[in-house]
N, C-alpha and C positions, 0 to 999 in steps of 0.2 A: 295384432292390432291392424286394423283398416286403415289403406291409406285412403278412400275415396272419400272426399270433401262430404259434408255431411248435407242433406238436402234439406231438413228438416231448421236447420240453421243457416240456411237463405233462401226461407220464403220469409218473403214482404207483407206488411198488412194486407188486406184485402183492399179492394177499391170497389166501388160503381163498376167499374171497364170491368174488371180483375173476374167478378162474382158475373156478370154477363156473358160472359169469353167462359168460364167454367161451369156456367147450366148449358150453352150451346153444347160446349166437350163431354159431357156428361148425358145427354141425350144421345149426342153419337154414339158413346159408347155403349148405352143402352142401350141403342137399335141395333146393334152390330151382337149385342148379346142375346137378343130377344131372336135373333134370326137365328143363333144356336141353340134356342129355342132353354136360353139360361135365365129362365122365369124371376126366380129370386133375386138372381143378381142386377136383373135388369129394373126392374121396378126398385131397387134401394138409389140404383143412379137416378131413375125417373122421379122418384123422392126427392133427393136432394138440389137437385135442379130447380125442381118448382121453389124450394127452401130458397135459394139463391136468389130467383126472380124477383121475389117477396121482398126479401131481405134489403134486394138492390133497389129497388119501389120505393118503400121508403126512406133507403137512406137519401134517397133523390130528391123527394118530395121536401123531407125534412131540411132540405137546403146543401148537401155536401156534391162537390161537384165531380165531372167522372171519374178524377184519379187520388182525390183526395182519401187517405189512409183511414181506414175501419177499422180500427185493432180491437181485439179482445176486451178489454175495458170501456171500451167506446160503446160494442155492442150490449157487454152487461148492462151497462149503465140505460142504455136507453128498454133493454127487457127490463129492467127493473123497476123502470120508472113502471113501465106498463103494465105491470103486474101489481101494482097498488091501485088499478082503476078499475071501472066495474061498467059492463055492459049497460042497457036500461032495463033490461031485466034481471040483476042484481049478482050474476057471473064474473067473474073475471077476466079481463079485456084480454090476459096474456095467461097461459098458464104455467106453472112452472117448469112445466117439461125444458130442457136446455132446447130442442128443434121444436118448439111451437108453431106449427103454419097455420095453423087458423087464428092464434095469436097475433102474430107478423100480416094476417089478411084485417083481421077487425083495425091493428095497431094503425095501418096503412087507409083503411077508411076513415078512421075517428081522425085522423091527420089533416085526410084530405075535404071532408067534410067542415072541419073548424075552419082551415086557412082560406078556405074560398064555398062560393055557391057553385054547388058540382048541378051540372045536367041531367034531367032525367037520365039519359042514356051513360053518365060518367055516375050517378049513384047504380042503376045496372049491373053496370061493370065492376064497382066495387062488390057489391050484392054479390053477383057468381063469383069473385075471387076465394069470398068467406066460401062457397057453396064450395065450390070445389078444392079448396083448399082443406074441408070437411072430408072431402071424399079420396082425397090422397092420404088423409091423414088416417082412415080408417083402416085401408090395408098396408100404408111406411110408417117404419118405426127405426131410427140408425140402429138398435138391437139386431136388426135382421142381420148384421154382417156377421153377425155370429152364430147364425140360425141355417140349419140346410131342410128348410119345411118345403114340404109341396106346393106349389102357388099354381093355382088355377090360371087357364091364358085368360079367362073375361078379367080377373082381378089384377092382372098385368095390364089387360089394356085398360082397364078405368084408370087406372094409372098413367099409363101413357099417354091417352087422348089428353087428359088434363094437364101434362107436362109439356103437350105440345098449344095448348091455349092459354098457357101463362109464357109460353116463348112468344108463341104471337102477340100477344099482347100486354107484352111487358110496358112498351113507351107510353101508351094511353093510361094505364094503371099508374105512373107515377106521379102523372101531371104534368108531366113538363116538358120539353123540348121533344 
């Protein structure tokens, strides 16, 4: 039997900080793998990153502030809500996939659209979130951790590029502060 404390029973909910601090870590790690030239594994970090950004966008937007607890039920509940609504062209806002990012990109516009008059250039930017949030979603899928497929380096870096323009512009995307 193991004596080492168990890790998985002390982690904390997630927070705004939490899920910020863990896309920045997660792209490091990413580049540090990408430079061993560990294709697959680096674009599932470059995935989940962007996932994070998204996630933390709105939970910001929606009102929770940076360290306030995200738990599991919290997040169901708000995919769920989202997944009973429907684009204007008659889609589904969220889909059921558990990592939706282009879910988490419309959910984040349709937010930020209702609670205030966005800018030309802040609807823009919601605009490319969904874009590219389409185009990380084409080549990540969390299945990949289980996957040892060949990944092309262009399909790595559509990934990356995109992982690194939702780091950059995570605070403008959320609205606030």
């Amino acid at each position: 039997m193991s004596r080492v404390n168990s890790l998985v029973n002390r982690l904390a909910p997630d927070t705004i900080n939490s899920l910020k601090r863990a896309a920045e870590e997660r792209i490091e790690d990413a580049r540090r793998l990408l430079e061993r030239k560990r294709f697959l594994a680096a674009l599932y970090l470059f995935g989940y990153s962007v996932e994070m950004v998204l996630a933390s966008a709105y939970f910001r937007n929606a009102g929770f502030s940076p360290n306030m607890p995200i738990d599991r039920d919290t997040r169901h509940r708000h995919m769920g809500r989202a997944r009973q609504l429907r684009t204007a062209t008659g889609e589904p806002l969220m889909e059921h996939d558990p990592h939706p990012l282009v879910g988490w990109a419309r959910l984040l516009e349709r937010r930020r659209s209702a609670s205030s008059e966005l800018t030309a250039r802040e609807s823009q930017l919601l605009e490319e979130a969904i874009d590219r949030a389409g185009l990380v979603y084409k080549h990540w899928r969390p299945e990949l951790r289980y996957k040892t497929a060949q990944v092309a380096e262009d399909q790595v870096e559509e990934v990356r590029r995109s992982a690194i323009w939702f780091i950059k512009h995570r605070e403008p995307l959320c609205g606030r502060d």
